[in-house]
Each structure stands twice: as structure tokens, then as C-alpha cells.
SETORDO-327918 format. One record per residue (C-alpha): residue in three letters; residue number from 1; x, z, y. Coordinates in nm, 2 decimals. Example, Ala and Ser with C-alpha at 12.3 -4.5 7.8 and 13.67 -1.06 7.14 Angstrom:
BEGIN
+-----+-----+--------+--------+--------+
|   r |   k |     xx |     zz |     yy |
+-----+-----+--------+--------+--------+
| ala |   1 |   1.23 |   0.78 |  -0.45 |
| ser |   2 |   1.37 |   0.71 |  -0.11 |
+-----+-----+--------+--------+--------+
% end
This chain:
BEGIN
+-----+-----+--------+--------+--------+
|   r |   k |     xx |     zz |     yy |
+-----+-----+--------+--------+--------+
| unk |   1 |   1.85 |   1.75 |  -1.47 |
| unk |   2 |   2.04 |   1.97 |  -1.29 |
| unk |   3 |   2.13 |   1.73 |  -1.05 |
| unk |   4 |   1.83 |   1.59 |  -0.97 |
| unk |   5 |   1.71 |   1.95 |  -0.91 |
| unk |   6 |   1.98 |   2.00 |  -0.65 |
| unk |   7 |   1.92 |   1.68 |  -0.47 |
| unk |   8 |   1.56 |   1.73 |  -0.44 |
| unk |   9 |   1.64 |   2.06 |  -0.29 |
| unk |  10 |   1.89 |   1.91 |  -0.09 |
| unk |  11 |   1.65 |   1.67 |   0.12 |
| unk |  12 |   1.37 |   1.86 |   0.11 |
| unk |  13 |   1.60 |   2.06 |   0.33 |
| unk |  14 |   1.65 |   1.76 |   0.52 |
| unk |  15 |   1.34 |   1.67 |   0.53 |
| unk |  16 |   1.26 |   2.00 |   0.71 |
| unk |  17 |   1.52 |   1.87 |   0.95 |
| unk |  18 |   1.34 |   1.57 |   0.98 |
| unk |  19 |   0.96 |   1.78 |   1.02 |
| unk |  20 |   1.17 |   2.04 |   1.31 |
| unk |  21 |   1.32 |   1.76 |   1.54 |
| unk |  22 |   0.95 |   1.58 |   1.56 |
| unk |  23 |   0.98 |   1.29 |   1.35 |
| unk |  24 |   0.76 |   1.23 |   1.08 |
| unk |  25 |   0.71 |   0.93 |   0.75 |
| unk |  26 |   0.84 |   0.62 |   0.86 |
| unk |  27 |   0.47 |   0.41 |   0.79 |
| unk |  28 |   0.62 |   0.10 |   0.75 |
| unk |  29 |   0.93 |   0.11 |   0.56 |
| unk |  30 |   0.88 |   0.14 |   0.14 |
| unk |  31 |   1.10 |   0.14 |  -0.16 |
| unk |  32 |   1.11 |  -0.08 |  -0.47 |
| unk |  33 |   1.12 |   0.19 |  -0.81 |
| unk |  34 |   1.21 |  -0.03 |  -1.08 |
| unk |  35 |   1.26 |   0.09 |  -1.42 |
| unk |  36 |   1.55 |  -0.10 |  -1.57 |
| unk |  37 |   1.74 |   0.20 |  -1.67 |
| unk |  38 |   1.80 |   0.43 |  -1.98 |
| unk |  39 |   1.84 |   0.76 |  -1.83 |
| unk |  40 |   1.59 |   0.71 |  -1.53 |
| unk |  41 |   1.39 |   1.04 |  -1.42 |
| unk |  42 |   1.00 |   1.08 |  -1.56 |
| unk |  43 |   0.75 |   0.98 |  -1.27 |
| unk |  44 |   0.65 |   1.28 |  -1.19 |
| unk |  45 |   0.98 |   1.35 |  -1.04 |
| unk |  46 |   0.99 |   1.03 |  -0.86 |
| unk |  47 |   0.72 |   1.18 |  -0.67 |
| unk |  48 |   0.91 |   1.45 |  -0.60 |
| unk |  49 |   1.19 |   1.25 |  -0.42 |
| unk |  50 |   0.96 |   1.02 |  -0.27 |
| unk |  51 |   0.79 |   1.29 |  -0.07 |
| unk |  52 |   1.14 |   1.46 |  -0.04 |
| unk |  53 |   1.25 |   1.12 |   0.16 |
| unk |  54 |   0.95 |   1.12 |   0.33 |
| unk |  55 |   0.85 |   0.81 |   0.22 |
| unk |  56 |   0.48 |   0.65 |   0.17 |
| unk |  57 |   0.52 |   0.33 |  -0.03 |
| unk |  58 |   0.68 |   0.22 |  -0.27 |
| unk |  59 |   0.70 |  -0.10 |  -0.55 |
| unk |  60 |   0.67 |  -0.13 |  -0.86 |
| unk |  61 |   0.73 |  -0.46 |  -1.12 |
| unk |  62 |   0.45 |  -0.36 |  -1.38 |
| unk |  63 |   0.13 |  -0.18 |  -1.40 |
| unk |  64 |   0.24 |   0.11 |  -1.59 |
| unk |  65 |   0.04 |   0.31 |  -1.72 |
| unk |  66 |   0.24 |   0.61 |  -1.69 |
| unk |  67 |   0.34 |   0.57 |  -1.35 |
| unk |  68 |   0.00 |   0.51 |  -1.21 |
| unk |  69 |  -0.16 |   0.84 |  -1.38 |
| unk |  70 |   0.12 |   1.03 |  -1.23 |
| unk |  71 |   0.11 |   0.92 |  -0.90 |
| unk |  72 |  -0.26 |   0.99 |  -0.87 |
| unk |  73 |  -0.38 |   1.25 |  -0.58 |
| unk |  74 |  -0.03 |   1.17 |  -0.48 |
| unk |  75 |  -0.06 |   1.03 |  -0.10 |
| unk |  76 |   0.19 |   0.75 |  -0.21 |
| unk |  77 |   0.09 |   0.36 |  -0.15 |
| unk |  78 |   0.15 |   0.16 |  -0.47 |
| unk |  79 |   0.21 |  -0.23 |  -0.52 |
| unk |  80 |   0.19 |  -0.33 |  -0.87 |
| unk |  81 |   0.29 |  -0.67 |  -1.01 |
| unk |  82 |   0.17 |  -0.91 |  -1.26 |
| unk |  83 |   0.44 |  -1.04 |  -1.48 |
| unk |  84 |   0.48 |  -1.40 |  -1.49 |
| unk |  85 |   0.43 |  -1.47 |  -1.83 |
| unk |  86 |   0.07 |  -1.30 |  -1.78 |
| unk |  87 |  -0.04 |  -1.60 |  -1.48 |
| unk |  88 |  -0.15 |  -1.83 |  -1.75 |
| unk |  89 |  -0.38 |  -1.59 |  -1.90 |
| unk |  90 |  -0.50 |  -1.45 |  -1.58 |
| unk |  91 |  -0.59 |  -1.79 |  -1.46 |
| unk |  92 |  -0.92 |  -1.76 |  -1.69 |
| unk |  93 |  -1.20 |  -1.53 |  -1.47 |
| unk |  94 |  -1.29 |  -1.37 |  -1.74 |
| unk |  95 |  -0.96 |  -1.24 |  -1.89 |
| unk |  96 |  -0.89 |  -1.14 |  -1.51 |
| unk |  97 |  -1.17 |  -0.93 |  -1.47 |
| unk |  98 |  -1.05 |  -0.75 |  -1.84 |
| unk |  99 |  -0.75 |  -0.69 |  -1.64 |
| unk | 100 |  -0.87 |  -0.56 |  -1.37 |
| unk | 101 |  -1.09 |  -0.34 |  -1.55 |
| unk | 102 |  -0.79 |  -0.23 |  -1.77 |
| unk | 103 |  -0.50 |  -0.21 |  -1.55 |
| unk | 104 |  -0.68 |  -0.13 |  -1.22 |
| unk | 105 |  -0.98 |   0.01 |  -1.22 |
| unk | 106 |  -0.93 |   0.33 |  -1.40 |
| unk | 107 |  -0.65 |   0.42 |  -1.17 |
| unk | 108 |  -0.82 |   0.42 |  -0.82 |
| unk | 109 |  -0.92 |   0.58 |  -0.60 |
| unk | 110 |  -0.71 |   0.91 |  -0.68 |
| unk | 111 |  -0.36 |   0.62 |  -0.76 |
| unk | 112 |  -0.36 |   0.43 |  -0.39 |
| unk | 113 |  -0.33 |   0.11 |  -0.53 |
| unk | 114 |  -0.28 |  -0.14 |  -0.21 |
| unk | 115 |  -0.13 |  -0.44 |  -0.34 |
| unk | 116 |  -0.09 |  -0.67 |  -0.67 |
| unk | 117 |   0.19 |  -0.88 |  -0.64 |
| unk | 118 |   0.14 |  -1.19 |  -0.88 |
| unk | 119 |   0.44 |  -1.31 |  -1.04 |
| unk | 120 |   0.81 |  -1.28 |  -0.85 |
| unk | 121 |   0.96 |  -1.52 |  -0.74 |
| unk | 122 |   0.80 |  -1.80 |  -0.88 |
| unk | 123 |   0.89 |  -2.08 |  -0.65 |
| unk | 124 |   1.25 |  -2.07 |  -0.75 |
| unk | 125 |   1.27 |  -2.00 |  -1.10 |
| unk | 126 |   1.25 |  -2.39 |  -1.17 |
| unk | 127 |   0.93 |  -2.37 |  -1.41 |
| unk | 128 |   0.68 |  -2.61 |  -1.25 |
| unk | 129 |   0.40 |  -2.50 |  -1.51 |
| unk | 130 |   0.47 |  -2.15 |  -1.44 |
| unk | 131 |   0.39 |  -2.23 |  -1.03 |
| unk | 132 |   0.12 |  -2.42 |  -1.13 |
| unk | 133 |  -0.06 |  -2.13 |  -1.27 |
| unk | 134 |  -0.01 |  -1.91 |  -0.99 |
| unk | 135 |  -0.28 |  -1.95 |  -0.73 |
| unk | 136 |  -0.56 |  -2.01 |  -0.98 |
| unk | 137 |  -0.44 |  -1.68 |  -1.11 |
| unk | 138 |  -0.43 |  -1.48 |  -0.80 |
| unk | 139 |  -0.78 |  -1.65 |  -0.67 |
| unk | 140 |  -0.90 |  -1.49 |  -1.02 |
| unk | 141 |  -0.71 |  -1.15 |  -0.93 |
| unk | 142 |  -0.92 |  -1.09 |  -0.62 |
| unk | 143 |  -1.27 |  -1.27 |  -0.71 |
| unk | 144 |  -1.21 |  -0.99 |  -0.99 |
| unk | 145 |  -1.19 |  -0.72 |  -0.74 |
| unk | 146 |  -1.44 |  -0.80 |  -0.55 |
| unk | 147 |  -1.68 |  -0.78 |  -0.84 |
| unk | 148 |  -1.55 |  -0.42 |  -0.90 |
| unk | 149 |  -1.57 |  -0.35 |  -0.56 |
| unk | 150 |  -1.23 |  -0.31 |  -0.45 |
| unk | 151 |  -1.13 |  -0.62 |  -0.26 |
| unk | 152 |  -1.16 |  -0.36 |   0.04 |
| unk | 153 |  -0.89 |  -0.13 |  -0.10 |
| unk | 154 |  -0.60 |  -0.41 |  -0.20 |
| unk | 155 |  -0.50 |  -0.74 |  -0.13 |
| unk | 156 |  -0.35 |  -1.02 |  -0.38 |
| unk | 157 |  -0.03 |  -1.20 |  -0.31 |
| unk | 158 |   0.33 |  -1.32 |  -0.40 |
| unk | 159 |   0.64 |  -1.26 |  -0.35 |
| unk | 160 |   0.88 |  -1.54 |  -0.31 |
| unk | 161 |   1.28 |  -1.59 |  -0.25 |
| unk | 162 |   1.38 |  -1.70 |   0.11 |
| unk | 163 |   1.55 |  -2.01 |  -0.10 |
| unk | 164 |   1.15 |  -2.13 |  -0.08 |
| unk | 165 |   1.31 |  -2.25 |   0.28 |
| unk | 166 |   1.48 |  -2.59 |   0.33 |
| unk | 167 |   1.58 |  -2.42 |   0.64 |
| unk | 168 |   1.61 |  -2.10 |   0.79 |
| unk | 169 |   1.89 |  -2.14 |   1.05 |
| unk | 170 |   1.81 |  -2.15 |   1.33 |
| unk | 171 |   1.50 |  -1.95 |   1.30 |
| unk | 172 |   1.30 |  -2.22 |   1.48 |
| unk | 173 |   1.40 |  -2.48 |   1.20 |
| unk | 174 |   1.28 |  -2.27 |   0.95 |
| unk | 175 |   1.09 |  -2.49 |   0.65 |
| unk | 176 |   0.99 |  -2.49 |   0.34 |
| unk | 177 |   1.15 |  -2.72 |   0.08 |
| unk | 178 |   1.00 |  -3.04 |   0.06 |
| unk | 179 |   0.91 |  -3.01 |  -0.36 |
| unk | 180 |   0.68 |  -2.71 |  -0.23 |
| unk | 181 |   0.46 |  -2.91 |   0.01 |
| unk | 182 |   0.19 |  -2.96 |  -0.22 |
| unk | 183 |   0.15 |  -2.61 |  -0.34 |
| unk | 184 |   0.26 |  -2.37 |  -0.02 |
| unk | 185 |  -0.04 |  -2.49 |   0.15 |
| unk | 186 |  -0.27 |  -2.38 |  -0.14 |
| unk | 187 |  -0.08 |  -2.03 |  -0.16 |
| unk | 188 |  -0.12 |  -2.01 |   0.22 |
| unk | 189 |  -0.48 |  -2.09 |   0.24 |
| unk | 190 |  -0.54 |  -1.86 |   0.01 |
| unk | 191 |  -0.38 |  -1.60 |   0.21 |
| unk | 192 |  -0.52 |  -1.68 |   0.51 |
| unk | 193 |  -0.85 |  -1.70 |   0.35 |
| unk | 194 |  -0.81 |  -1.31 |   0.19 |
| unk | 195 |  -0.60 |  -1.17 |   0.46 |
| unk | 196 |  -0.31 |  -1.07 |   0.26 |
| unk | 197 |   0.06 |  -1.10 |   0.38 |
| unk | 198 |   0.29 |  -1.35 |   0.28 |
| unk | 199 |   0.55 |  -1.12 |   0.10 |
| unk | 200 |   0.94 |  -1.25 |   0.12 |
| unk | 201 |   1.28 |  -1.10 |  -0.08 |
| unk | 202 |   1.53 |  -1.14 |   0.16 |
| unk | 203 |   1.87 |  -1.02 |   0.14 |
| unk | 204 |   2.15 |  -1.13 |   0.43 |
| unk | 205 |   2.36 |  -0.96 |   0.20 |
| unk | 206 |   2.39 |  -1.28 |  -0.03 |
| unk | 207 |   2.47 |  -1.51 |   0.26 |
| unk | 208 |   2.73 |  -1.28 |   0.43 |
| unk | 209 |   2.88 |  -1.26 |   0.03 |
| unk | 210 |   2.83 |  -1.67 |   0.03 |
| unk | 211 |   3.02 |  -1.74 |   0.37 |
| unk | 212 |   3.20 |  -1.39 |   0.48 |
| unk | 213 |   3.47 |  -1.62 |   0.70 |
| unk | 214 |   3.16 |  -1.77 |   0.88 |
| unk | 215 |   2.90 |  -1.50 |   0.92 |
| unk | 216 |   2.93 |  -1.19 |   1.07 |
| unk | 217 |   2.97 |  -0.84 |   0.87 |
| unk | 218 |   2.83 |  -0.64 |   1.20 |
| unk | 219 |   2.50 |  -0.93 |   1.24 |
| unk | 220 |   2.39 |  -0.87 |   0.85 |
| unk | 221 |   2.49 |  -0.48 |   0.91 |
| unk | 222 |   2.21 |  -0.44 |   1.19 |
| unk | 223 |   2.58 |  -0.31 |   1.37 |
| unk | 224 |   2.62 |  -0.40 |   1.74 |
| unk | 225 |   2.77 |  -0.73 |   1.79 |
| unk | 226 |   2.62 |  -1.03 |   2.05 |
| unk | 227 |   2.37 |  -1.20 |   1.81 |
| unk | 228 |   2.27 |  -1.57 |   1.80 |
| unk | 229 |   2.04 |  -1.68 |   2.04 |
| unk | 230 |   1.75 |  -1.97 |   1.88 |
| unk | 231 |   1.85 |  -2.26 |   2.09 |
| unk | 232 |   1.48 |  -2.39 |   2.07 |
| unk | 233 |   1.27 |  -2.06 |   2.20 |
| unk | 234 |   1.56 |  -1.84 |   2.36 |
| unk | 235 |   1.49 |  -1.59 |   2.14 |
| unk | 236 |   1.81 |  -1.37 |   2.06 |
| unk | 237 |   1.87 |  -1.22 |   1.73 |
| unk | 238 |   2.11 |  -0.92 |   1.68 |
| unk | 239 |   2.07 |  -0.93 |   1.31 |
| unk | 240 |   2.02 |  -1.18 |   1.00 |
| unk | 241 |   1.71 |  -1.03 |   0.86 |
| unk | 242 |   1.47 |  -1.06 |   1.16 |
| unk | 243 |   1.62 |  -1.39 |   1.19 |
| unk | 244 |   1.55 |  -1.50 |   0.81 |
| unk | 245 |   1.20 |  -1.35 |   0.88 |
| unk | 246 |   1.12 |  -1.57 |   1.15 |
| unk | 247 |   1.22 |  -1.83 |   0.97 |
| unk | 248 |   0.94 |  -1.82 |   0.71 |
| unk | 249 |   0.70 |  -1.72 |   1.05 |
| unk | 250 |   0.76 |  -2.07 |   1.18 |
| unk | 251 |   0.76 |  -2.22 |   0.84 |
| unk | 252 |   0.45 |  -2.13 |   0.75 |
| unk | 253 |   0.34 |  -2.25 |   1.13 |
| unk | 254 |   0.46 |  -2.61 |   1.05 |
| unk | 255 |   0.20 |  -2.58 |   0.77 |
| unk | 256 |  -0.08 |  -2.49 |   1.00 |
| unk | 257 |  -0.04 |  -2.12 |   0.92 |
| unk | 258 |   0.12 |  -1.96 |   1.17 |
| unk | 259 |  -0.13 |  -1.62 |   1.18 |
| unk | 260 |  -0.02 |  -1.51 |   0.87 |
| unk | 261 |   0.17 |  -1.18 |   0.87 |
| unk | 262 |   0.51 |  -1.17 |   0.67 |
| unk | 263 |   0.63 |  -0.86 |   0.49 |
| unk | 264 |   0.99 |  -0.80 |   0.32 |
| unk | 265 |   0.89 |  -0.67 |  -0.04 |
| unk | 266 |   1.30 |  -0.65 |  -0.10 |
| unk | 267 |   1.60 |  -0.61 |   0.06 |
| unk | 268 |   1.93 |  -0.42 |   0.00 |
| unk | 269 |   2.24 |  -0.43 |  -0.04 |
| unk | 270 |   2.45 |  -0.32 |  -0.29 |
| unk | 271 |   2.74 |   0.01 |  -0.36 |
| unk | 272 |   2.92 |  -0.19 |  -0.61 |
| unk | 273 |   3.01 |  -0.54 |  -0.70 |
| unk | 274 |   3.23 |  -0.78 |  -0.91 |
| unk | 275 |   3.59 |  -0.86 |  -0.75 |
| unk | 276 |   3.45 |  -1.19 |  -0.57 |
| unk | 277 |   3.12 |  -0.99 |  -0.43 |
| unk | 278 |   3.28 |  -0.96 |  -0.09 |
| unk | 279 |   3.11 |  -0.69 |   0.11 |
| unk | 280 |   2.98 |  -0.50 |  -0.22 |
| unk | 281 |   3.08 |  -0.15 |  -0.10 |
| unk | 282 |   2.90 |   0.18 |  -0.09 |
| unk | 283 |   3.01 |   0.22 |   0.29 |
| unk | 284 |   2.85 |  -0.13 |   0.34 |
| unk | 285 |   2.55 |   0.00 |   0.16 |
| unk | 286 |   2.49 |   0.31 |   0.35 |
| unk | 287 |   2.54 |   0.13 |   0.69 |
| unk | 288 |   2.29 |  -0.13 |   0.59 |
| unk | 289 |   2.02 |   0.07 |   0.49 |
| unk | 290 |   2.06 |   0.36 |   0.76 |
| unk | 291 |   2.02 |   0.07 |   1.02 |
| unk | 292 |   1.73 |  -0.05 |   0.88 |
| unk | 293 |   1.62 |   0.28 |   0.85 |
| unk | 294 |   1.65 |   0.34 |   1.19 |
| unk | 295 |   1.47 |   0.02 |   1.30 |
| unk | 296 |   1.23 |   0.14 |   1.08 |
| unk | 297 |   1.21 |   0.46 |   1.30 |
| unk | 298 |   1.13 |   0.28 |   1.62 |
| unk | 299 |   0.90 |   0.06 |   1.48 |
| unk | 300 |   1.05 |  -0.26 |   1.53 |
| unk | 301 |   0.89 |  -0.61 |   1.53 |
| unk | 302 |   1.11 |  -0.92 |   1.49 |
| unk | 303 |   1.17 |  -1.15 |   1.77 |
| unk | 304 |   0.90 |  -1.39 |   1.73 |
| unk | 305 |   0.62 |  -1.10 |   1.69 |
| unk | 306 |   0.79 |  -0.81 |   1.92 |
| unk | 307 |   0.47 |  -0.59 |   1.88 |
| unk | 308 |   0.38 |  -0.59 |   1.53 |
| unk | 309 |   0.58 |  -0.36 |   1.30 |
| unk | 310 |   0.75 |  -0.51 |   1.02 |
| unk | 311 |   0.69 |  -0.39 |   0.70 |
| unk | 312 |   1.03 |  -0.30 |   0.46 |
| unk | 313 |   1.09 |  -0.24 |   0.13 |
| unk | 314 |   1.43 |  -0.13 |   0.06 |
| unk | 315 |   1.57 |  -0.26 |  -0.27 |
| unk | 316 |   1.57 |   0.01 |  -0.47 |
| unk | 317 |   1.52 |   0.37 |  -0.53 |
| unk | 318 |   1.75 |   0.36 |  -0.83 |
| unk | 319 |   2.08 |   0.17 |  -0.93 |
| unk | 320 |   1.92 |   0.03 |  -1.30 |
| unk | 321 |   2.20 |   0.00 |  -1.51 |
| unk | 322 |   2.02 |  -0.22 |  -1.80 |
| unk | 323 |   1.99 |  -0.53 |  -1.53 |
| unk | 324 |   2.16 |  -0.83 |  -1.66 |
| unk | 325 |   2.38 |  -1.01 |  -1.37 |
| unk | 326 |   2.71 |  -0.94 |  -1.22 |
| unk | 327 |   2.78 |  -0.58 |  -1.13 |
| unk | 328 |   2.59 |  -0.62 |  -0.83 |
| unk | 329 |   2.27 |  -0.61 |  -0.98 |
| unk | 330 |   2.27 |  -0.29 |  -1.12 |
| unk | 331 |   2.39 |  -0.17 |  -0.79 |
| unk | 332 |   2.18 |  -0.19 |  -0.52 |
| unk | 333 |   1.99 |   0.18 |  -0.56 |
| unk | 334 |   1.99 |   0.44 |  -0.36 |
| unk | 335 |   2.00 |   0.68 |  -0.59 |
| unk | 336 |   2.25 |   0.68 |  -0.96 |
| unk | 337 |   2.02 |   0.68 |  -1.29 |
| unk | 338 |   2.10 |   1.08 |  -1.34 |
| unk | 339 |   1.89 |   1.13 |  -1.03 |
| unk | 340 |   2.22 |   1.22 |  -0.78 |
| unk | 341 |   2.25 |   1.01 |  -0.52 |
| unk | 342 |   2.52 |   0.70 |  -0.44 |
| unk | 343 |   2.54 |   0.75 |  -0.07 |
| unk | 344 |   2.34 |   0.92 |   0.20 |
| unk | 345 |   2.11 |   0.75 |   0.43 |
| unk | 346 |   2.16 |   1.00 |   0.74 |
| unk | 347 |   1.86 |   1.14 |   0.76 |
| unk | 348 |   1.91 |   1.38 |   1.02 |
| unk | 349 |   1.80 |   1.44 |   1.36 |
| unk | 350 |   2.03 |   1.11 |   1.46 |
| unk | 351 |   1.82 |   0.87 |   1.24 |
| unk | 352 |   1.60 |   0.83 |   1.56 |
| unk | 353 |   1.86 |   0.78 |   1.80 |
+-----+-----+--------+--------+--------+
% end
């Protein structure tokens, strides 16, 4: 406890850094806070940190109970998910509207609830009946809200794997795989129709790791380097995860749905990693995260949509170390279990440079 105590002191001093040189929360850049772990701090101190990093948003893989009482009058935006094993239940309207009533509704307004996220990547887990379930379920999600009333306050969606692309490379090409062409355009009408953002987990980290002699360390590292240019629109890229981003942009244009806005609900990149994880190093980790944290800073849009700020959330608040997986997967947090943390971001007066 200790530690954590120190650490929080340690950027709320930063944070007071942060408040004297001008800058202020960065709106559109979140955190996932999952709870894999056995020594994990209570979520009233995750709070704590959360406000100490100055940031607004953040994920999490549940609707727990626990968390959502203790983030109440917090000012912190909260996207809960809907396990999938619950779709097939929650495809019935009226056992939807119990869980609304259950898991929702006694939480807001004081918990900012802005988001459910139905299911996680569904599309590439390989269980057809298990995607079959999933828009029927998330068009009972929100006609559930809006018989509560709060279809104004949160929007319904999914978040998928960029492997839901046949291509993404260049990000003109970018397409969904063809086994998906019946149900993406159900999913997308559906967003579309409700206004909610196509959410994708995209991590360049995993293709640098599959093809390090071929792709660039500095490109997936936001570092400087000369970037691709699309040879179709001209656009240039100096980084992988605008480019991926794109890629779904134009997918979901090839579909007819080229208005809808994309989100990254994950990416990171982890401290630690199995001998053939190339590029799993906590200097690595630090570099890509402060980048994006820095984009963040300015506001960036990608390429394709130059003014409209994308919205991030890092991959995760906490290294869980009860995640199954090579030693990767129990790396990618920004903080250790005990609360101290596994590298620092930078957040000094710099971070706007």
C-alpha cells in the first residue's frame, strides 16, 4: 500500500506540472482497467490514479458492481461490457430490459455510464452461433434503454479485432473478410442507425512482433521515420495505427458505411515478453504509449479524417498477472499489480511538445 500511496503522490505532483504549464485532461484518450489480477488495488483508489493521470475514460470488461458504486460522482466516463456468454440471453427483450434495470439503471446518473460494449471480439473467436447472437442482442440492449430513458446518455456497440479485415494494407485496400459479408452489414446498419462508433482493438505491436525484418520499429513506435504513402489517395502515414484505422474507415465504406466514426477501444504494447516476442521491452512500451500520448495531446485525427479526434484507449491501466497467454499478456499495463508503476509516460511539460 505503501507504494501505491507514494505513486499517487508522485503524479499528483505531476499532474500539478501538468495544471501550471496550461495543459489540461487529454478528452479523448482513455484507459482499459481490467481486473485479471490477485493483488489489484480496491476501486476507490483507481479513482485516485485516474484523476492523478488526468485521465477521463476508462474501460472496463464487466459491469461490476463494485466498480460502478465507486466511481459514482466521480467525473470519470465508463464503458462496460457484456460478456459473451450473456448474448444469447440478452437476445430476448425482456431479459434485456431485466438487465438493464439491474446492471444499468441503478448506477446512473451519479456512475457516467457512456458505453456498453457487447461481447469482445466476437468476429474472430471462430463461434458462428456466438456472432449470430450478437446484433439481436445489442438491438435488445438499446431498445432497452430507450424504454428507461437513457438511450440519450450511452450508445450500444462492439468491439472487434482488426483480423475482421481481409486487408488493411494499404489503407485504401482495407476490407473485411469475405465470411463476414453477411453479418458486418447488419452490425453496421445498426450503428449507423443508433449513432454509435464502430469500436476496433488494434495493436501494430503484433505485426511489428510478426514481421520485425519487414516493418519498421520507429513506424509502429509513432518515432520519426518517412512513412508509407497510400498509393491509391496519396495519403502519407507516419505510423501503423492511423494506418490500420483507416483501413477499417474504408472498409466499412466498401459496405456502404463510410460515415461511421471508428474508435480504438485497445491498444498497447507490452514491458515484457516471451524470448520470441521481439520488441516486448519496457523501453519499447514507454516510447509507444508516450507517443500516443502526445498525439493525444494535439488532438490528432488520422489521415483519412484529419479533423475529427481519434478516440484511444490505451491497453491497460494494470499489468494482470492471472491472464493466461505468453508472458506478453500479462504485460501490457501501465502500472505493476502492487500499484507502482512499470515505466513512466513523461508527463511533464514536454508531453505537449
Amino acid at each position: 500500500m505503501g507504494g501505491l500511496v507514494s505513486m499517487i503522490t508522485m503524479l499528483k505532483t505531476l499532474a500539478f506540472v501538468l495544471t501550471l504549464s496550461g495543459l489540461r485532461e487529454v478528452k479523448s484518450f482513455g484507459i482499459n482497467y481490467g481486473q485479471v489480477g490477485n493483488n489489484l488495488p480496491p476501486p476507490e483508489r483507481v479513482i485516485d490514479l485516474l484523476h492523478s493521470l488526468r485521465l477521463t475514460k476508462t474501460r472496463i470488461y464487466d459491469t461490476n458492481p463494485q466498480i460502478l458504486r465507486a466511481f459514482a460522482n466521480s467525473s470519470i466516463e465508463i464503458v462496460v461490457m457484456v460478456e459473451n456468454e450473456m448474448l444469447s440471453t440478452l437476445m430476448d427483450p425482456n431479459q434485456a430490459i431485466q438487465w438493464v434495470m439491474t446492471r444499468i439503471k441503478p448506477y446512473v446518473p451519479a456512475t457516467r455510464i457512456t458505453g456498453i460494449a457487447v461481447g469482445n471480439e466476437l468476429f474472430t473467436g471462430g463461434d458462428t452461433t456466438l456472432i449470430s447472437y450478437l446484433v439481436p442482442a445489442m438491438v435488445s440492449i438499446h431498445a432497452a434503454l430507450i424504454q428507461v430513458g437513457l438511450d440519450g446518455f450511452m450508445h450500444v456497440s462492439s468491439p472487434s479485432s482488426l483480423a475482421v479485415l481481409q486487408e488493411s494494407y494499404p489503407p485504401s485496400a482495407g476490407a473485411f473478410r469475405p465470411e463476414l459479408n453477411r453479418i458486418m452489414p447488419q452490425l453496421l446498419q445498426f450503428l449507423a442507425a443508433t449513432k454509435a462508433p464502430f469500436w476496433i482493438n488494434a495493436y501494430p505491436y503484433f505485426a511489428y512482433n510478426g514481421d520485425p525484418s519487414r516493418i519498421s520499429l520507429d513506424y509502429t513506435l509513432f518515432n520519426p521515420n518517412p512513412g508509407v504513402v497510400d498509393p491509391y489517395t496519396k495519403l502519407h502515414y507516419d505510423n501503423m495505427l492511423y494506418a490500420q484505422v483507416d483501413a477499417v474507415i474504408f472498409a466499412m465504406a466498401k459496405m456502404g458505411y463510410g460515415g461511421i466514426e471508428v474508435r480504438v477501444s485497445e491498444t498497447g504494447w507490452p514491458s515484457i515478453g516471451d524470448p520470441s516476442e521481439v520488441g516486448a521491452t519496457v523501453h519499447n512500451a514507454a516510447i509507444y504509449n508516450g507517443n500516443l500520448l502526445r498525439r493525444q495531446w494535439r488532438g490528432e485525427g488520422t489521415p483519412l479524417r484529419p479533423k475529427t479526434r481519434l478516440e484511444v484507449y490505451m491497453f491497460a491501466l494494470f499489468n494482470e498477472d492471472m491472464k493466461p497467454g505468453p508472458i506478453s499478456e500479462r504485460n501490457f499495463g501501465l502500472l505493476k499489480p502492487d500499484g507502482t508503476m512499470v515505466y513512466n509516460l513523461g508527463l511533464s511539460e514536454g508531453i505537449a511538445n
